[in-house]
C-alpha positions in Angstrom: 81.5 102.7 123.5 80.2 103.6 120.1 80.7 101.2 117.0 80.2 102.0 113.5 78.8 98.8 111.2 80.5 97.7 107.9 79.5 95.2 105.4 82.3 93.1 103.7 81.5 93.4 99.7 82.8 90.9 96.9 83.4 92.1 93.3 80.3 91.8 92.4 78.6 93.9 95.3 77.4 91.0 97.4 77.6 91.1 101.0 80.0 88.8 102.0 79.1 87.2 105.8 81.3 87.4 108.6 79.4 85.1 110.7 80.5 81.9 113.0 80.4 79.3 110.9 80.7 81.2 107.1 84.3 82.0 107.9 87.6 80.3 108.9 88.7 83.5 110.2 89.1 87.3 110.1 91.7 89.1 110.7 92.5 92.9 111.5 96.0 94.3 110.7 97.5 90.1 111.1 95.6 89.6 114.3 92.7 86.8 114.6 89.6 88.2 115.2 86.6 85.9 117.0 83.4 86.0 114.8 80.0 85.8 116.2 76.7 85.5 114.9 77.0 88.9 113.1 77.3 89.0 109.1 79.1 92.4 109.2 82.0 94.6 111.2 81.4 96.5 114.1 84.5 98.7 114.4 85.4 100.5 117.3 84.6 104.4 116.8 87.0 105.6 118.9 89.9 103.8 117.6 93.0 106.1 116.0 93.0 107.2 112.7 94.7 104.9 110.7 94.8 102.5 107.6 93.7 98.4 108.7 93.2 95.6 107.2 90.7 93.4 107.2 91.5 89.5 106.0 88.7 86.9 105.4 88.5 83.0 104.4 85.2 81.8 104.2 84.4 77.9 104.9 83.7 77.5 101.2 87.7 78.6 100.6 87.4 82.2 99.4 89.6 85.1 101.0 89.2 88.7 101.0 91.0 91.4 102.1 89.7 95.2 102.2 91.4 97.8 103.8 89.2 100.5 105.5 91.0 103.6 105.8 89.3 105.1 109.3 89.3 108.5 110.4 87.6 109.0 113.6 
């Protein structure tokens, strides 16, 4: 299975972690996602073509949303 890596960006361009422990959760498309000890996305190559949506709250509070727009 191939993945393709994304980092999460703030307004300001910084990367923002994804890691356990510097998030309450992610979520793709409304579904809980399980972090692990990496800082960015691996998505799933070989998923459809399609818009999702990633949502973020990190321990210190912040959310984020990004949508990545995938085309396999």
């Amino acid at each position: 299975m191939n993945h393709v890596e994304f980092e999460m960006l703030d307004g300001q361009g910084a990367i923002v972690s994804l890691a356990l422990g510097d998030v309450e959760y992610i979520k793709r498309n409304g579904t809980l996602l399980v972090p692990d000890d990496q800082t960015t996305l691996w998505f799933n190559a070989t998923s459809p073509a399609g818009s999702y949506i990633f949502d973020v709250k990190t321990s210190a509070g912040k959310v984020y949303r990004a949508v990545l727009d995938w085309t396999p």
